[in-house]
CHARMM internal coordinates of N, CA and C (Angstrom, degrees):
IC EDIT
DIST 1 N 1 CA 1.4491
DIST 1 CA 1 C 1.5329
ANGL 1 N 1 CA 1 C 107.77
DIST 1 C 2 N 1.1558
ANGL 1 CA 1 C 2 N 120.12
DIHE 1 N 1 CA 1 C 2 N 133.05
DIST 2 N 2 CA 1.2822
ANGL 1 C 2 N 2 CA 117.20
DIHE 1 CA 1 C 2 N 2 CA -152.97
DIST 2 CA 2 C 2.0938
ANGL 2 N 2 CA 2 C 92.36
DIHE 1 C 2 N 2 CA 2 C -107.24
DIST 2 C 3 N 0.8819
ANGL 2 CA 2 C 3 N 108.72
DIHE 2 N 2 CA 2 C 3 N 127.40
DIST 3 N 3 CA 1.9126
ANGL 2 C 3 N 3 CA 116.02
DIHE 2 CA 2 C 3 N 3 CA -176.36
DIST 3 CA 3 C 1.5222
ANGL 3 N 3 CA 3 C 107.72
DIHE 2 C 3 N 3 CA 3 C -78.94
DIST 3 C 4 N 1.5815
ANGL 3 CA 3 C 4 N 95.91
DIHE 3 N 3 CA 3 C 4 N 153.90
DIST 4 N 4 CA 1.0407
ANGL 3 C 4 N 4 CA 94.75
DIHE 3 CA 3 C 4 N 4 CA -159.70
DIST 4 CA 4 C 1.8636
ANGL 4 N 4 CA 4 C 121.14
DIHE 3 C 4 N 4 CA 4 C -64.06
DIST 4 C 5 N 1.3284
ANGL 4 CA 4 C 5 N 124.80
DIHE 4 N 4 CA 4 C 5 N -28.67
DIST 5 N 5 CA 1.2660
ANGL 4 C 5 N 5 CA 118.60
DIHE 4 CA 4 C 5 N 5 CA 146.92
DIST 5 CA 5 C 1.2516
ANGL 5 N 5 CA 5 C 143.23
DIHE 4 C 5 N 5 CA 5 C -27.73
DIST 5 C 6 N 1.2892
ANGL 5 CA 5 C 6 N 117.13
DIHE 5 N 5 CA 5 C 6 N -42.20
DIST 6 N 6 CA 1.4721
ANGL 5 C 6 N 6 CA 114.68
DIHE 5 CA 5 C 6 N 6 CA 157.97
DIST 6 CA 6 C 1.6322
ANGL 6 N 6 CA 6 C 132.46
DIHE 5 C 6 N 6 CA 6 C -59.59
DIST 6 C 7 N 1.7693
ANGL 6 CA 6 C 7 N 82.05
DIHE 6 N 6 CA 6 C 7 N -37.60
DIST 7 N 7 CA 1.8543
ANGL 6 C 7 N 7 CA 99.85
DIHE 6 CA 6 C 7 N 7 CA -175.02
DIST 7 CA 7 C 1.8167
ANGL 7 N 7 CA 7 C 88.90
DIHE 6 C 7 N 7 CA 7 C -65.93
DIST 7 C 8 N 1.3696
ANGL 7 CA 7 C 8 N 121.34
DIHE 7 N 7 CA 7 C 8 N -48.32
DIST 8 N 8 CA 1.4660
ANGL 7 C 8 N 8 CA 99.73
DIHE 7 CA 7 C 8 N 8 CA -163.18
DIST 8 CA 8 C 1.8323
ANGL 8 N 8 CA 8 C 117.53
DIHE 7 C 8 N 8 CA 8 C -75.67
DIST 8 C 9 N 1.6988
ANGL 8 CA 8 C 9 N 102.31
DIHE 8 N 8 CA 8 C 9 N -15.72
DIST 9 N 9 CA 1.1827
ANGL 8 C 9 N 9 CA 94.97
DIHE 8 CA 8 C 9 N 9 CA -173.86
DIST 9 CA 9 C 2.1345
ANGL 9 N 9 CA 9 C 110.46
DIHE 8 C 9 N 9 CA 9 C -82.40
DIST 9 C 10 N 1.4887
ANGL 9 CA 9 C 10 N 106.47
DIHE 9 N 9 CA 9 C 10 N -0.83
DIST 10 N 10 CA 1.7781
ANGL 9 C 10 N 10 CA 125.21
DIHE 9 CA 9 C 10 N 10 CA 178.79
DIST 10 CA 10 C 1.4088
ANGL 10 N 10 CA 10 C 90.78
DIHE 9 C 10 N 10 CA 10 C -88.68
DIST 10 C 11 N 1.4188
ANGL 10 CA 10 C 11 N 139.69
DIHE 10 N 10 CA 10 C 11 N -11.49
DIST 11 N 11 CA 1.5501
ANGL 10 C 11 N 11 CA 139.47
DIHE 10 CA 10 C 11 N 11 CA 176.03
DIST 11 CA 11 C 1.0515
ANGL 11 N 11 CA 11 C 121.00
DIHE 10 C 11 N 11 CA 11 C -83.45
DIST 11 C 12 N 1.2386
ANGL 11 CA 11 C 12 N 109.01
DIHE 11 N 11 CA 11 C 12 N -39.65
DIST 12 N 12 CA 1.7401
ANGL 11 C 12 N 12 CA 122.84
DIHE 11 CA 11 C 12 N 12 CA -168.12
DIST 12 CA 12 C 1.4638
ANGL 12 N 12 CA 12 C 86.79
DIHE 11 C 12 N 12 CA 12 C -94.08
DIST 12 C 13 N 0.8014
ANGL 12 CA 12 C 13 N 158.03
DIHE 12 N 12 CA 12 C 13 N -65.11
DIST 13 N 13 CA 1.7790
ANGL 12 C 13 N 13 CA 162.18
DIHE 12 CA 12 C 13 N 13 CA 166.52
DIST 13 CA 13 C 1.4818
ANGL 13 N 13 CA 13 C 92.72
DIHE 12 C 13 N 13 CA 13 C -13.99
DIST 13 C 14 N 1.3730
ANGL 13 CA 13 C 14 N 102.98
DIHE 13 N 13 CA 13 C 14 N -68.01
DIST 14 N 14 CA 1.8313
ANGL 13 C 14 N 14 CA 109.20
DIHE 13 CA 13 C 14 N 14 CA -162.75
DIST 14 CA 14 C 1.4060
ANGL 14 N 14 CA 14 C 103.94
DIHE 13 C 14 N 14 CA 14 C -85.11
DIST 14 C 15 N 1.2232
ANGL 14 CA 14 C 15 N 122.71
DIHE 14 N 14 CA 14 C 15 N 15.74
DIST 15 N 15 CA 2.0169
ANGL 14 C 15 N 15 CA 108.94
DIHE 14 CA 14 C 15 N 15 CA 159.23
DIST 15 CA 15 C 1.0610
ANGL 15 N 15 CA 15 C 102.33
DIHE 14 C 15 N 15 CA 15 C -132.94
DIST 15 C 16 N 1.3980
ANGL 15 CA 15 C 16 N 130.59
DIHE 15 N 15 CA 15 C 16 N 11.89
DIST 16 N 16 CA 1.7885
ANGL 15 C 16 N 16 CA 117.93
DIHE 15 CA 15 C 16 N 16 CA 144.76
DIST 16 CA 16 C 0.9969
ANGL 16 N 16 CA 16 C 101.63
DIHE 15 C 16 N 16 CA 16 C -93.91
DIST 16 C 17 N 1.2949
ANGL 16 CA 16 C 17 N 150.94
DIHE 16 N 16 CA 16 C 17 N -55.28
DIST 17 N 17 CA 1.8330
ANGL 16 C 17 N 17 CA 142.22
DIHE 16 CA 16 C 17 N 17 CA -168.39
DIST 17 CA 17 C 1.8850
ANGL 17 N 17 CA 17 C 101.26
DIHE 16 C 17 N 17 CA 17 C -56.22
DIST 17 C 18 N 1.4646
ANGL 17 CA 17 C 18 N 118.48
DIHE 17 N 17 CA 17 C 18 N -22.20
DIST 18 N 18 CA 1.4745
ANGL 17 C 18 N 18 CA 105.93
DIHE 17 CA 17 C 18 N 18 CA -151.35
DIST 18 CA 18 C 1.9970
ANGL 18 N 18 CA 18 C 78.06
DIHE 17 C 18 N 18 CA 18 C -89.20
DIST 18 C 19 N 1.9416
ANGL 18 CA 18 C 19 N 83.57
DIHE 18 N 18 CA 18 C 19 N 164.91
DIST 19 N 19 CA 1.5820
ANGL 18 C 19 N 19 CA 84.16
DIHE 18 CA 18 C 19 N 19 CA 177.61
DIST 19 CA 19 C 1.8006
ANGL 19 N 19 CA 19 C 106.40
DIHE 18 C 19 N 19 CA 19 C -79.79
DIST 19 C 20 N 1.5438
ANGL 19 CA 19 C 20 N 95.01
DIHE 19 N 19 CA 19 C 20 N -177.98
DIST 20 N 20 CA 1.6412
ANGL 19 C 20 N 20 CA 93.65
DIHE 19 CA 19 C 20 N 20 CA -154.65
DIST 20 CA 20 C 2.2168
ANGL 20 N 20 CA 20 C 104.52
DIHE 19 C 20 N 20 CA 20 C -74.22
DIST 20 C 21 N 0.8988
ANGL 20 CA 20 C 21 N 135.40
DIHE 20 N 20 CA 20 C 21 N 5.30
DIST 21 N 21 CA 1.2020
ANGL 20 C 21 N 21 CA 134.08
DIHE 20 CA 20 C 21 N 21 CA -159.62
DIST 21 CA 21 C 1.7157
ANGL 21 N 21 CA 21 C 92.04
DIHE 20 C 21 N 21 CA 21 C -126.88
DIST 21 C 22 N 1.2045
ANGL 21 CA 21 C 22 N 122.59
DIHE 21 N 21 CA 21 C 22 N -14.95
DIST 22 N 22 CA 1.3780
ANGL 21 C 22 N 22 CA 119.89
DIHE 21 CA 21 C 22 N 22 CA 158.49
DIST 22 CA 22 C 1.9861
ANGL 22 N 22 CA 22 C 126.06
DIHE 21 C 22 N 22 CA 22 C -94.04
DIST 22 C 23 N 1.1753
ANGL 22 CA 22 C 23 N 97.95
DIHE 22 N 22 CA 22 C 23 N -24.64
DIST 23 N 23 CA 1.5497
ANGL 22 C 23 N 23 CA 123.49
DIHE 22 CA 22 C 23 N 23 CA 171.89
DIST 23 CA 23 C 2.0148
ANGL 23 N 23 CA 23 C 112.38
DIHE 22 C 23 N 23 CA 23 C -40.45
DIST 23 C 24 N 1.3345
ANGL 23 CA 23 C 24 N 95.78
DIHE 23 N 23 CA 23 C 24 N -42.39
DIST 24 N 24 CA 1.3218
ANGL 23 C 24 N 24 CA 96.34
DIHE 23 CA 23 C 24 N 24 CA 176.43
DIST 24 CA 24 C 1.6389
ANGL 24 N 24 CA 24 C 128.67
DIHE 23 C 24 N 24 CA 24 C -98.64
DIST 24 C 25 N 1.3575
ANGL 24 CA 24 C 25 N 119.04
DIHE 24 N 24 CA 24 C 25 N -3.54
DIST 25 N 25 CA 0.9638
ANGL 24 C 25 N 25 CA 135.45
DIHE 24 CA 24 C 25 N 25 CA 146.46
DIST 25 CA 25 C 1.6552
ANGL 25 N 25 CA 25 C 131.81
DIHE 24 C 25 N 25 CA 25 C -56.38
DIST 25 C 26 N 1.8125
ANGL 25 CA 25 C 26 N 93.82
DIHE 25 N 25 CA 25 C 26 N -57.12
DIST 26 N 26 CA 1.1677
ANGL 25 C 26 N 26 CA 83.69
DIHE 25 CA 25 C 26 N 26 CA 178.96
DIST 26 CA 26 C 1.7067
ANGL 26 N 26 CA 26 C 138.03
DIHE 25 C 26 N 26 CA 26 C -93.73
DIST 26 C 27 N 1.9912
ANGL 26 CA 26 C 27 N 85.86
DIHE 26 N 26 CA 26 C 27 N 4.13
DIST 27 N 27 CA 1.5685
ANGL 26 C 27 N 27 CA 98.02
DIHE 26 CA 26 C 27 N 27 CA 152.90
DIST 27 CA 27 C 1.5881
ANGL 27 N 27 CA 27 C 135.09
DIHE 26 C 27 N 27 CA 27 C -88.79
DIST 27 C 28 N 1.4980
ANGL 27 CA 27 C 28 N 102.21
DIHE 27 N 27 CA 27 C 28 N -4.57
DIST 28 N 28 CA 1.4191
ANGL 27 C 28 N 28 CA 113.18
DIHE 27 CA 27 C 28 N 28 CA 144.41
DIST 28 CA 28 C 1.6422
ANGL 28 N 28 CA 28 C 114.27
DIHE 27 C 28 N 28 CA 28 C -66.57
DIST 28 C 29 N 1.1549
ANGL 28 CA 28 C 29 N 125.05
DIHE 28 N 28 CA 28 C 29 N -34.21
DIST 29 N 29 CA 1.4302
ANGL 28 C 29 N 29 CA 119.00
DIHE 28 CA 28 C 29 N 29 CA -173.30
DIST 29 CA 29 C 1.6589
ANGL 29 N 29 CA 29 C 113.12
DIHE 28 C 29 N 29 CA 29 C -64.67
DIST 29 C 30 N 1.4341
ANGL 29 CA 29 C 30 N 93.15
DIHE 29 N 29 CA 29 C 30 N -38.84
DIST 30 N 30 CA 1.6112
ANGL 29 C 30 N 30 CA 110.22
DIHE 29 CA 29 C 30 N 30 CA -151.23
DIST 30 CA 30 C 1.9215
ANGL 30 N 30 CA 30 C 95.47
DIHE 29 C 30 N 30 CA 30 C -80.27
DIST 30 C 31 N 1.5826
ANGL 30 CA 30 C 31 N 108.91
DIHE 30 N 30 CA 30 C 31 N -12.02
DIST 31 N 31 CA 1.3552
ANGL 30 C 31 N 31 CA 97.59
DIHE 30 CA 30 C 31 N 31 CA -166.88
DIST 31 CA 31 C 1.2592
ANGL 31 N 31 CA 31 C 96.21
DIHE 30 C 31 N 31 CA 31 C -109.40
DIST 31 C 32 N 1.0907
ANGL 31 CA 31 C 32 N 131.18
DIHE 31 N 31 CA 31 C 32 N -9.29
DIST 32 N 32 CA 2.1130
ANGL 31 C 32 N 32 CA 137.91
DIHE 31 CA 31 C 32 N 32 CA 161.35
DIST 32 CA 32 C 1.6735
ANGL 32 N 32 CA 32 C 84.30
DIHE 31 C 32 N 32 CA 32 C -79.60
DIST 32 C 33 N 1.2990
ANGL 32 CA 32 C 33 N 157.36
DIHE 32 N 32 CA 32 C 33 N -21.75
DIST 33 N 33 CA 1.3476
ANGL 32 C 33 N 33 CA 135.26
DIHE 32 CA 32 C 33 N 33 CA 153.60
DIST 33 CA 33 C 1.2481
ANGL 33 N 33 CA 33 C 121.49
DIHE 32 C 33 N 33 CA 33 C -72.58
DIST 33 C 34 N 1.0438
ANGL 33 CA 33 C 34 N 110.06
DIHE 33 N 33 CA 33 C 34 N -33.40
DIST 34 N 34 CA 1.4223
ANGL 33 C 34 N 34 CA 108.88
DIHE 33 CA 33 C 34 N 34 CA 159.77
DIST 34 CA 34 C 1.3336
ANGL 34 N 34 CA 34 C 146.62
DIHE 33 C 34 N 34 CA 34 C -35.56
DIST 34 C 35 N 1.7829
ANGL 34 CA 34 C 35 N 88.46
DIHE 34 N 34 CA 34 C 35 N -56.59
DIST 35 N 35 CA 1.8470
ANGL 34 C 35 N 35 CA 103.80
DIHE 34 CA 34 C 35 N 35 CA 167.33
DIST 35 CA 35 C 1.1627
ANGL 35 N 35 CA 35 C 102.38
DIHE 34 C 35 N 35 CA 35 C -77.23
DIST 35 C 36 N 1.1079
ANGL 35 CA 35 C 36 N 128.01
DIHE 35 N 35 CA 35 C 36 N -42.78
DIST 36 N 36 CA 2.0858
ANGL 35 C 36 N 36 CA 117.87
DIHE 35 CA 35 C 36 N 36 CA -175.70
DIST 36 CA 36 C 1.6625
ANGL 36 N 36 CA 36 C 94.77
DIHE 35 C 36 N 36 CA 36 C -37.19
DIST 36 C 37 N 1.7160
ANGL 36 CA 36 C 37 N 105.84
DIHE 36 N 36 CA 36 C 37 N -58.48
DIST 37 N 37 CA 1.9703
ANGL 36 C 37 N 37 CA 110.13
DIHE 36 CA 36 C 37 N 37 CA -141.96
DIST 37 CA 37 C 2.0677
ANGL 37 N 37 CA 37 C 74.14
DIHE 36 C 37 N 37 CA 37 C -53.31
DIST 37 C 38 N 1.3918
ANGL 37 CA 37 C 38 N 120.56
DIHE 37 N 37 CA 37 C 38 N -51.12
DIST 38 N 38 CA 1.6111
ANGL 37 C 38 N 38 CA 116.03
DIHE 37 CA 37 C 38 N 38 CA -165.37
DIST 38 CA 38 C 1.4772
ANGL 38 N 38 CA 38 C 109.22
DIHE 37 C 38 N 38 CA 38 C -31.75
DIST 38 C 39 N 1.6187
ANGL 38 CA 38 C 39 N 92.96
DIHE 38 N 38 CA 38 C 39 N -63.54
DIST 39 N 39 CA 1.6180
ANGL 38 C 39 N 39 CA 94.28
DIHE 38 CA 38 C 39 N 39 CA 179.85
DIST 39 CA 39 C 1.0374
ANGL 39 N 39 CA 39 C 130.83
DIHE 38 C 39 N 39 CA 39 C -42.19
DIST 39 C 40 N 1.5219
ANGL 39 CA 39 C 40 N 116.63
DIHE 39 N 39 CA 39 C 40 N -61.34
DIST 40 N 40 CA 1.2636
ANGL 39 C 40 N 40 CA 140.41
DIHE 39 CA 39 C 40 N 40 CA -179.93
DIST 40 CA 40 C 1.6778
ANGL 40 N 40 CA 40 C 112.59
DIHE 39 C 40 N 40 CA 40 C -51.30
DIST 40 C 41 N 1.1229
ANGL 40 CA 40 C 41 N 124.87
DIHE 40 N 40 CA 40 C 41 N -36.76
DIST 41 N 41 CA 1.8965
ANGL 40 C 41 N 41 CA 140.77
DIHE 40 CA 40 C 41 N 41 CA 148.42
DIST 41 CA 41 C 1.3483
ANGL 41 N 41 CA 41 C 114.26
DIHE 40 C 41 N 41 CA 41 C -59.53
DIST 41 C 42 N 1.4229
ANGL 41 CA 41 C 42 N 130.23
DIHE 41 N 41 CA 41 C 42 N -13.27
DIST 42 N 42 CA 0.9516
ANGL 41 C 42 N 42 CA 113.08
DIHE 41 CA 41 C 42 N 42 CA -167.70
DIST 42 CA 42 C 1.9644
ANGL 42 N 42 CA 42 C 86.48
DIHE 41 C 42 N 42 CA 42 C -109.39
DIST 42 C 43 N 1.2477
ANGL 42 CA 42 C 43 N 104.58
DIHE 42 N 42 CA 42 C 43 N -77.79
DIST 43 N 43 CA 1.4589
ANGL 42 C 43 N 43 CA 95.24
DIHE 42 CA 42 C 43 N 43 CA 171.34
DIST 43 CA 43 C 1.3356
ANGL 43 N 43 CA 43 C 144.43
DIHE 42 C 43 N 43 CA 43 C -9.54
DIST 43 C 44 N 1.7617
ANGL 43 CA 43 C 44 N 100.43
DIHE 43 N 43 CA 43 C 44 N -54.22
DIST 44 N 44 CA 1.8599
ANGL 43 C 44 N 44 CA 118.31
DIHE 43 CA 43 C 44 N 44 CA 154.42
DIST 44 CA 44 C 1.3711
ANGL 44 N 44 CA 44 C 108.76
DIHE 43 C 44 N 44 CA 44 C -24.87
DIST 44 C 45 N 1.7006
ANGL 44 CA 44 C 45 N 96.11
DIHE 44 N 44 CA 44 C 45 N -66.16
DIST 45 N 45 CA 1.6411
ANGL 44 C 45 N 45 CA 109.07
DIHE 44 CA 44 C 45 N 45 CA -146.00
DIST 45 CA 45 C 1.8187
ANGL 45 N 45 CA 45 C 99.63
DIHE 44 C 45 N 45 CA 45 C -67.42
DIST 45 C 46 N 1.4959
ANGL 45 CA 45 C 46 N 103.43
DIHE 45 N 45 CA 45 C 46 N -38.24
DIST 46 N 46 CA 1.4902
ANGL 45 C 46 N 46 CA 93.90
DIHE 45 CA 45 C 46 N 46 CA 164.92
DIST 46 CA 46 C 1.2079
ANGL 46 N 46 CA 46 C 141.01
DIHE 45 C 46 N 46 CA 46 C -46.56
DIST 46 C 47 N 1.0050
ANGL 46 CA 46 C 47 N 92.91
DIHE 46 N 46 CA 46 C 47 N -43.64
DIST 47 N 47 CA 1.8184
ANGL 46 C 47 N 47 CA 113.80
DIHE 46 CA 46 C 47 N 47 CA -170.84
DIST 47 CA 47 C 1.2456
ANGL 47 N 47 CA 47 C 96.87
DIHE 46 C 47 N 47 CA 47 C -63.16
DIST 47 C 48 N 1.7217
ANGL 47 CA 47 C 48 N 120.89
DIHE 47 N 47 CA 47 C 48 N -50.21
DIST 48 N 48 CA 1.6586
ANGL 47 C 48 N 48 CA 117.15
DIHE 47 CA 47 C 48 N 48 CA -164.49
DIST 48 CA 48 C 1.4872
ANGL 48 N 48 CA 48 C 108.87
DIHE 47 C 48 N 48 CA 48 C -75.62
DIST 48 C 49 N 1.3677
ANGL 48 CA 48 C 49 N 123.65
DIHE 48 N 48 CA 48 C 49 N -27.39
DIST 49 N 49 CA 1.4195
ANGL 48 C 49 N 49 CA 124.18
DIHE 48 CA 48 C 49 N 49 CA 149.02
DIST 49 CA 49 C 1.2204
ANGL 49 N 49 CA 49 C 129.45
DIHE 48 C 49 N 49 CA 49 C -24.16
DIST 49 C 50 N 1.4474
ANGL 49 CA 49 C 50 N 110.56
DIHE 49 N 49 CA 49 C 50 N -80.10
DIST 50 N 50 CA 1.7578
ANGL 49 C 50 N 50 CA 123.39
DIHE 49 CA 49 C 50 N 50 CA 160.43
DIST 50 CA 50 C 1.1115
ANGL 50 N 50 CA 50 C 138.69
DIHE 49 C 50 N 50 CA 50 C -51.31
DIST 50 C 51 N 1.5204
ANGL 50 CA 50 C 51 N 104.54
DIHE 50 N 50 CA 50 C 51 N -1.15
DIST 51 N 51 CA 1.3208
ANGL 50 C 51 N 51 CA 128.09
DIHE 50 CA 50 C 51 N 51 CA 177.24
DIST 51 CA 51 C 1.4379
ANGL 51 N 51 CA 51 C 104.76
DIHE 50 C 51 N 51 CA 51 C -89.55
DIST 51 C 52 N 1.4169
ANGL 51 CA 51 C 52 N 109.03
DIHE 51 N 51 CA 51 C 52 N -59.57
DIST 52 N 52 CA 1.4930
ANGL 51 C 52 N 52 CA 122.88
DIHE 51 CA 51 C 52 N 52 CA -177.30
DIST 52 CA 52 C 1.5581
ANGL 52 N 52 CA 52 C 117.78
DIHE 51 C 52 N 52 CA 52 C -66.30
DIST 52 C 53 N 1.1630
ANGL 52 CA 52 C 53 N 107.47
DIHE 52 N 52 CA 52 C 53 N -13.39
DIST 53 N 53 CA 1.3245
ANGL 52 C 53 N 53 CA 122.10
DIHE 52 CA 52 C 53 N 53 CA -162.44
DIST 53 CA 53 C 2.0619
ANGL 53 N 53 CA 53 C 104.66
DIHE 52 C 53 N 53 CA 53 C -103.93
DIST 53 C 54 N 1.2133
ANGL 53 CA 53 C 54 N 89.48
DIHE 53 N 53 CA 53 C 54 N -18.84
DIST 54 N 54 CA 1.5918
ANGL 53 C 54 N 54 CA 101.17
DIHE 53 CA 53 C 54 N 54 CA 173.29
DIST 54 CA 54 C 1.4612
ANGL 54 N 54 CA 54 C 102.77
DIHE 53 C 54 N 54 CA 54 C -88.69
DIST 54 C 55 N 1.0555
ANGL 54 CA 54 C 55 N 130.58
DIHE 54 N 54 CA 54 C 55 N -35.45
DIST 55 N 55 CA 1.5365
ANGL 54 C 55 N 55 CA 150.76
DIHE 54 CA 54 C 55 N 55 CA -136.97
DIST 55 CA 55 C 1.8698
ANGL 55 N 55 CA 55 C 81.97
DIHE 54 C 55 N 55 CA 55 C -97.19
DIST 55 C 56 N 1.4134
ANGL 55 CA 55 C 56 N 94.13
DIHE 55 N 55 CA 55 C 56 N -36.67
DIST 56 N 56 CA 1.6698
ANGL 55 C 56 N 56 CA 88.68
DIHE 55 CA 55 C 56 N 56 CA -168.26
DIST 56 CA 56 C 1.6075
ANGL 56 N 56 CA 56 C 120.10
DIHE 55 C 56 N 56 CA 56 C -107.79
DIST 56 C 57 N 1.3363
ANGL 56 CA 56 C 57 N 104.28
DIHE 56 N 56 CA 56 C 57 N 18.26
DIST 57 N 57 CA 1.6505
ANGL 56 C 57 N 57 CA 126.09
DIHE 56 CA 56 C 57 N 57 CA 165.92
DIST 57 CA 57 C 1.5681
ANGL 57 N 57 CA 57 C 104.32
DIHE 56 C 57 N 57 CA 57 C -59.90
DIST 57 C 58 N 1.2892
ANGL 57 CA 57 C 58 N 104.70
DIHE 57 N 57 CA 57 C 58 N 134.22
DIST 58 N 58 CA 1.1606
ANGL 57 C 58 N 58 CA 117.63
DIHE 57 CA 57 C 58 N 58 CA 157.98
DIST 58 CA 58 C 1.4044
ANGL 58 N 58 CA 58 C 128.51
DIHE 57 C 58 N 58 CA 58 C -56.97
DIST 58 C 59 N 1.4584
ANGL 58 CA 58 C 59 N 120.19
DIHE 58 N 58 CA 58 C 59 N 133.22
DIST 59 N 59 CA 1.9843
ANGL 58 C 59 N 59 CA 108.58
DIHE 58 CA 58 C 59 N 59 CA -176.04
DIST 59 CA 59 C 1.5093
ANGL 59 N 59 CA 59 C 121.23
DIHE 58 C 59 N 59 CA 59 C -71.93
DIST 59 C 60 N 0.7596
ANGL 59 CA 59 C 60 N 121.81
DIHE 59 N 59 CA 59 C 60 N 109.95
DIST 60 N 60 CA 1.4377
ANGL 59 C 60 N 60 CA 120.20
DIHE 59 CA 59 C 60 N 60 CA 158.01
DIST 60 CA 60 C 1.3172
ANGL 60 N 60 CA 60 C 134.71
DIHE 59 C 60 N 60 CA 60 C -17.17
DIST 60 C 61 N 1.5903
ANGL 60 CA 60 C 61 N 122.02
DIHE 60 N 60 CA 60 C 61 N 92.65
DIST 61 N 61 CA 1.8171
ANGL 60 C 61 N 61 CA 103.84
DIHE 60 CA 60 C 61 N 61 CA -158.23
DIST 61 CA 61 C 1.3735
ANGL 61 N 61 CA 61 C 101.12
DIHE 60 C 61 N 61 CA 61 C -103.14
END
COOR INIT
IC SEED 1 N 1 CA 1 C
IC BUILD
């Protein structure tokens, strides 16, 4: 899974090489990827929460 640092530093690469009438498009693209990678980090971090948090339930006697 590639973090979100990499994804932004493959953005800035790809809207100076792109020509100038595509440049703003595909830094609109790169910043709706942006919020996904958020989501997608944020969700994780939940999940491993509820994970740990099950893990740390008391047993049932």
């Amino acid at each position: 899974m590639r973090t979100k640092a990499q994804i932004l530093q493959e953005s800035s690469k790809a809207v100076v090489e792109a020509p100038k009438e595509a440049q703003q498009m595909i830094a609109h693209e790169y910043l709706m990827l942006e919020v996904f990678i958020d989501i997608r980090d944020t969700i994780h971090k939940a999940c491993k929460d509820i994970q740990e948090a099950i893990w740390n339930m008391p047993d049932k006697d």
